[in-house]
N, C-alpha and C positions, 0 to 999 in steps of 0.2 A: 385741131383735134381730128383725129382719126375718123372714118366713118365707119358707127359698130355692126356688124351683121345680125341679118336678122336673128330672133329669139327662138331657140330651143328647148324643148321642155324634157331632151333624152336623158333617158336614166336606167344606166344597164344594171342595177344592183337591185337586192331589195330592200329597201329602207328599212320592211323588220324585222329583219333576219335577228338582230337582237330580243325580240318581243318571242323568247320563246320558256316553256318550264312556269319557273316560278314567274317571272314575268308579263304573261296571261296571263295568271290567275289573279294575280295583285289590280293587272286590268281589271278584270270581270268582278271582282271581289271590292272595286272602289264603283265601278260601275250600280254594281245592284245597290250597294249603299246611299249612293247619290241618290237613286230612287226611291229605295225607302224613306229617307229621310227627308227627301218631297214632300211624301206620302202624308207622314206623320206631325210634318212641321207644325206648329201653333203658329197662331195670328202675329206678326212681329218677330225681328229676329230674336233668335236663343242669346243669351247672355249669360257666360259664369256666373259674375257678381249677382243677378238675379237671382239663381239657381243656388247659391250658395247663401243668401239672404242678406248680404253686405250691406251696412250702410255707415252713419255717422265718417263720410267723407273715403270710405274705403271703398276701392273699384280694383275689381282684377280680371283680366281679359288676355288674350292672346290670338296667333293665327296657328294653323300649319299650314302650309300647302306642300305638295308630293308631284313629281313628277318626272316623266322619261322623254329621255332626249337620244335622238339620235339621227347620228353626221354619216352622209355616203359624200364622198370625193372630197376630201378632209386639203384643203389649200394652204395651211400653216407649213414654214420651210419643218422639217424631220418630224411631221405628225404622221399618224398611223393613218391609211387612207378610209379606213371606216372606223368609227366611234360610236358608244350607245352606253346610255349610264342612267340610274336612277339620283334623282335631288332629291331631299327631305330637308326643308325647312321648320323649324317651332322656334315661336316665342313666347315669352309670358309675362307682360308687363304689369305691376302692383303698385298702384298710386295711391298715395292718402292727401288729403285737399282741406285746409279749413282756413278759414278766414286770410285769405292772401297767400299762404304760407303751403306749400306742396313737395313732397319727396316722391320718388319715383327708383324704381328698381324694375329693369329689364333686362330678360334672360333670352339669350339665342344659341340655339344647337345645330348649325350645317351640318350634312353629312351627304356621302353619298355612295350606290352600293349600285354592285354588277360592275364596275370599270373593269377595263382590262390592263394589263399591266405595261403597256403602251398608251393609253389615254390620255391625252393632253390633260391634265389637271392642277388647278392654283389656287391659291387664296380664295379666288374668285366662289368656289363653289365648295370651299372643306374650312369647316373652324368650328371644331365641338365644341361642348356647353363652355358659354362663358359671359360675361355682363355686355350687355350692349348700352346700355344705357343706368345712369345709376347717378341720380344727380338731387339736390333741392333747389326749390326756386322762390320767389317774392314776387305778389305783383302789389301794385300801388300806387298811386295818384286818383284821378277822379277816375267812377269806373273799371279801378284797376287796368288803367289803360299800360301800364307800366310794367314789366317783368325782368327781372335778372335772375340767370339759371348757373347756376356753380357745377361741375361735376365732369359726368361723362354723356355726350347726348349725342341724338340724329337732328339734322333739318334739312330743309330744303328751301332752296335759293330761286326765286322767280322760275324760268323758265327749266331747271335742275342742269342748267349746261356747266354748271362748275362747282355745285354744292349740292349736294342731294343724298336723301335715303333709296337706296335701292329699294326697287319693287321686282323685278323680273329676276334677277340675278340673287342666287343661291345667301352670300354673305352680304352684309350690310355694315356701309360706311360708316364710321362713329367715332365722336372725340372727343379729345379731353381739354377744358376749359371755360372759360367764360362767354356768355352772353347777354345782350340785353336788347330788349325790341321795344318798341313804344308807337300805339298806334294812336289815331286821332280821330276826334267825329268825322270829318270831313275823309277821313278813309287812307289820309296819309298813312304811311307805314317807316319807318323806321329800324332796322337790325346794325348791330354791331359785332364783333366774333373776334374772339383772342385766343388759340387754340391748337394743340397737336396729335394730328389726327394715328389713329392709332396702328398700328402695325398689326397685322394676322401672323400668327404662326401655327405650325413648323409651316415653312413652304419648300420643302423638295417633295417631290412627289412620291416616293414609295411609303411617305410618311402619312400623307393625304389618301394615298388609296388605303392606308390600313384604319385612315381616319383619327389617328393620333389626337390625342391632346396637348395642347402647352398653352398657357397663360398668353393674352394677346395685351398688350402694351402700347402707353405712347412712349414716345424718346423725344430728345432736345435736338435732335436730329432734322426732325422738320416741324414747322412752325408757318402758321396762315394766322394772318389779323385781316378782317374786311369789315366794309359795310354797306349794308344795302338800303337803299330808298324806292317805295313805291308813292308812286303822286299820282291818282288815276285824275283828280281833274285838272289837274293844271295844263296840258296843252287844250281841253276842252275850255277852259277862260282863257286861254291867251289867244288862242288860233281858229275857235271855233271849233274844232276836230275833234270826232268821236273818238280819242288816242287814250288810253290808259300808259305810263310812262315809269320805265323804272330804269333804277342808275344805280353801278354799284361797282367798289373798287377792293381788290383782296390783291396782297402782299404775301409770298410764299418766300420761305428763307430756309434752305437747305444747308446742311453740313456731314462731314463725316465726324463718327466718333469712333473711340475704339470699337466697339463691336460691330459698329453698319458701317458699311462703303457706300455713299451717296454721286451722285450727278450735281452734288453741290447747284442746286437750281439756287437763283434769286432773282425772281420774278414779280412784275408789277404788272397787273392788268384789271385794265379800265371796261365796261361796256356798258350800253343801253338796251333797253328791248321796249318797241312803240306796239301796240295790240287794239285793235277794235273790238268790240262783241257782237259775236255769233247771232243774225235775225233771219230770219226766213226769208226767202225772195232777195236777199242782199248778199254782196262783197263783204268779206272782213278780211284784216289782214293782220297779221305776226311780222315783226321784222329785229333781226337782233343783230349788232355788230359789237365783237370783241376785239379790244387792243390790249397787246401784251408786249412786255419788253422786258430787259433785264442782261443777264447773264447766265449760263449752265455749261457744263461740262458734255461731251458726245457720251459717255458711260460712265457707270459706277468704280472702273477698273482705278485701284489706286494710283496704278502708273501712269492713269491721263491728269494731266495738271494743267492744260490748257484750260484758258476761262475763253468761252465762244460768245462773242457779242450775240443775243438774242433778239428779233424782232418778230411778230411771229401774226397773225388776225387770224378772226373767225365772222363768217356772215351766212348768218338764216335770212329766207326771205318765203312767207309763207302766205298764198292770197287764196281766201276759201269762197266756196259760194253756197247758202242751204236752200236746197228746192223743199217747196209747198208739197211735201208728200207724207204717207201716213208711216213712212220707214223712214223719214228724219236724212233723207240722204242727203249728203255732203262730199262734194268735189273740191281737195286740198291740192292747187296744184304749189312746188315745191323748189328751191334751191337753195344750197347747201355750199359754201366754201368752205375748207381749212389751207391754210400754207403748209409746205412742205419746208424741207432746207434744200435750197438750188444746187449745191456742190459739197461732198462730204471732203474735199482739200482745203477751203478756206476757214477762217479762223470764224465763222457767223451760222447761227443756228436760226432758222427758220422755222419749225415743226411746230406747231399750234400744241398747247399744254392747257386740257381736259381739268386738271386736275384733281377734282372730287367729283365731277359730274357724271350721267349717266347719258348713255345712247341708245339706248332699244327703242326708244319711242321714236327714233329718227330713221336707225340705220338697222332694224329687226333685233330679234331675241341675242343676246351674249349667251356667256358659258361655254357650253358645246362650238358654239357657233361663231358669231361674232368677227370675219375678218374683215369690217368696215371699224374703223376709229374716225374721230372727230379730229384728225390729222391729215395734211396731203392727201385732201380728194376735192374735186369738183366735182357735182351728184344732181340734176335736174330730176326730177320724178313727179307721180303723181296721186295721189291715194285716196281712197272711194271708202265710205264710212257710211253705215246703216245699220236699223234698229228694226227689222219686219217683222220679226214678232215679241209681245211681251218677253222682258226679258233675255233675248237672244241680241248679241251685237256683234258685225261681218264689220271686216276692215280687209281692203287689198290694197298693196302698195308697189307701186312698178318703179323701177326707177336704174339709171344708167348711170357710171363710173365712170374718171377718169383722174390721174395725179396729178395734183399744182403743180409738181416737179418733179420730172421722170428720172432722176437720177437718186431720189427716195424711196424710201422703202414703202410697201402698200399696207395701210392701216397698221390693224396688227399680226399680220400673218409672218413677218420677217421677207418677203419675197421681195428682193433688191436687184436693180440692174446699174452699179452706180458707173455706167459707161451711157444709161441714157438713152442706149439703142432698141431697147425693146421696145420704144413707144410708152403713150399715157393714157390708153384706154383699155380699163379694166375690164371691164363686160356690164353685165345688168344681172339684174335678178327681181322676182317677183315673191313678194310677201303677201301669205293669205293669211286669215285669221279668223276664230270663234272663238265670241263667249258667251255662257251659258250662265245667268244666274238663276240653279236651281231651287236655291231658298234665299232670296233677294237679302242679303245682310250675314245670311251663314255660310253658304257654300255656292260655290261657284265652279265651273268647267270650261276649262284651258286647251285649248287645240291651234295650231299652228305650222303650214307647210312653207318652205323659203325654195325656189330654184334658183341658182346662182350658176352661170355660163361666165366662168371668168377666161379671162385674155391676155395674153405677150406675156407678162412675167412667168403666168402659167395656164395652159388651155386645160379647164378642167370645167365638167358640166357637174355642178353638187347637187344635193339634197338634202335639206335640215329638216326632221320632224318633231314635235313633239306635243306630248299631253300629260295633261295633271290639272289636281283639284287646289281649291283654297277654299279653308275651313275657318272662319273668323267666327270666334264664341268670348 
């Protein structure tokens, strides 16, 4: 590996140059709100169904959260070199709940406003009003330890590195299908999943910047069965060891049909993740490794017909330590593999496949952002976490770059050298972060600066900002 040079924090731009007009004032104007609403909060957080007098099994709730993002030295191959865009998220889930027996209806609106007509924009952050979730469920046995859910839903898979509901990121993953989970006294867990996950549309982007509507869908197109098991005690009776222990295997089967062109994936991947808990004065640790296998095509282009033998891993390895302090701080130090594919001439696909999971909590905020994936990188770092005053929680994250295999492409940025020659070390960057829970359960306040000094594919020194609220009622 390369040796990276020192860290720079230059930035000849100004980050808010977009933050101008009406974009103040929506600042200012969410800002004084926040406050009042401090001010005037009640004991507990707010609640619709409350407020609306709901009962006899009926609950209705939602979020929004709002916010502005903006990109100086933009590292995606043909993106605009600065970016700046408002998110608006809402949703509004209505459940009704009576003796085992639960329906459910959720509603989500992305949107997003001020892009310019160069902004990198996707799925990822545009897909107005439409069902996110929309399913009945059963549960039963003793306890109702038992549940099987019919319809359209979100979940999330242990650690979220391959099944997860977004949090961070504008749109949210959702599908259609079967599930069934079944826990136990002794805290076993059990999930099953039979299911295809849903498409967002339009996805070209002058359709996205006008915010378009169109029905979002699954297809037989792609198709995920897995299942997941949590055993927290069983390596603690077998070995002694403080280990909580989860194991889980999901099956992905891709095709083309008339109207979608696929990468025909059919993929098999296995892993585990071993976890201690969190005690003051002590070590814990996180450790996950993913095995993947199968076959997939290099693109969706229908003239590729090659089927590329796939072999692919993923390894977290995460050892924390909590000091005895009245700010809760916590030293994560951190490493990170994905494989790459070693040579885009032979017939074998290497590239680690994410598939439904999420990154921000590993590799900083997506959307805007985002040219780290859980693909062809090796990433040491280290991340500092505290709570110094009520309510107030600081996160900085440092951490350094390099690819499995230099002749791949880096994350998701498109930036390729498939001659190899540019080297495998991508630069570093440093994640800071604030949150503010202004009405601990209502609303909250989101702040977040990223420097990113990337290297060889491309020397560019970035800046990622961004701020916004989340209103849970």
């Amino acid at each position: 590996m390369a040796t990276p040079a020192p860290y720079s924090l230059k930035n000849d731009n100004n980050m808010f140059s977009k933050a101008t007009g009406p974009t103040k004032n929506f600042l200012v104007l969410s800002t004084t709100l926040l406050i009042s609403n401090s001010l005037l909060a009640a004991d507990g957080p707010w609640t619709l169904s409350d407020a609306l007098g709901l009962d006899d099994g009926f609950t209705l709730s939602g979020e929004h959260q709002s916010r502005f993002e903006h990109y100086d030295g933009n590292v995606f191959v043909g993106a605009s070199p600065n970016d700046g865009a408002f998110f608006l998220r809402t949703t509004l889930d209505a459940q009704y709940k009576q003796d085992g027996f639960s329906a459910q209806v959720e509603l989500m609106d992305a949107r997003q406003g001020q892009a310019d007509r160069d902004t990198r924009l996707t799925t990822s952050q545009v897909s107005t009003l439409d069902l996110l979730q929309a399913n009945v469920a059963y549960k039963f046995g003793t306890d109702n330890s038992s549940e099987v859910r019919v319809g359209r839903f979100t979940q999330d898979w242990g650690s979220r590195t391959l099944i997860a509901r977004n949090r961070y990121r504008n749109t949210i993953n959702t599908l259609d299908g079967i599930s069934f989970s079944h826990k136990q006294a002794n805290g076993n867990e059990f999930k099953f999943l039979s299911a295809q996950p849903i498409r967002r549309t339009p996805r070209d982007r002058l359709s996205l910047l006008d915010n378009e509507h169109r029905g979002d869908k699954s297809s037989e197109a792609l198709r995920i069965h897995g299942v997941f098991v949590n055993l927290p005690n069983l390596l603690t009776s077998l070995l002694n060891v403080d280990l909580n222990l989860e194991t889980y295997y999901l099956a992905l089967k891709e095709k083309d049909t008339r109207k979608l062109q696929t990468s025909n994936r059919d993929l098999h991947t296995f892993g585990f993740r071993a976890r201690s808990s969190a005690a003051v004065n002590e070590w814990d640790i996180n450790w996950e490794s993913i095995f993947q296998t199968g076959e997939r095509r290099a693109s969706s282009n229908p003239l590729d017909t090659v089927d590329l033998d796939h072999q692919a891993f993923y390894q977290r390895v995460e050892l924390a330590y909590s000091f005895d302090t009245p700010s809760r701080l916590r030293a994560i130090f951190e490493f990170n593999y994905a494989s790459g594919d070693e040579s885009p001439l032979d017939n074998d696909s290497g590239r680690f496949d994410t598939i439904l999971g999420v990154s921000a909590f590993e590799f900083g905020p997506v959307s805007l952002y985002a040219p780290i994936s859980r693909s062809n990188i090796i990433t040491p770092g280290i991340r500092l976490t505290a709570t110094p005053w009520a309510n107030v929680a600081l996160m900085a994250d440092y951490r350094h770059f390099w690819l499995a295999e230099d002749k791949d492409s880096w994350g998701r940025t498109g930036q390729r050298d498939i001659t190899g020659n540019s080297g495998d070390y991508m630069g570093q960057h440093l994640e800071l972060r604030v949150r503010w829970s202004v009405v601990p359960g209502n609303i909250r306040l989101d702040s977040g600066l990223i420097f990113l000094d990337a290297k060889n594919l491309i020397d560019e020194q970035s800046t990622f900002f961004y701020i916004g609220t989340k209103i849970d009622f």
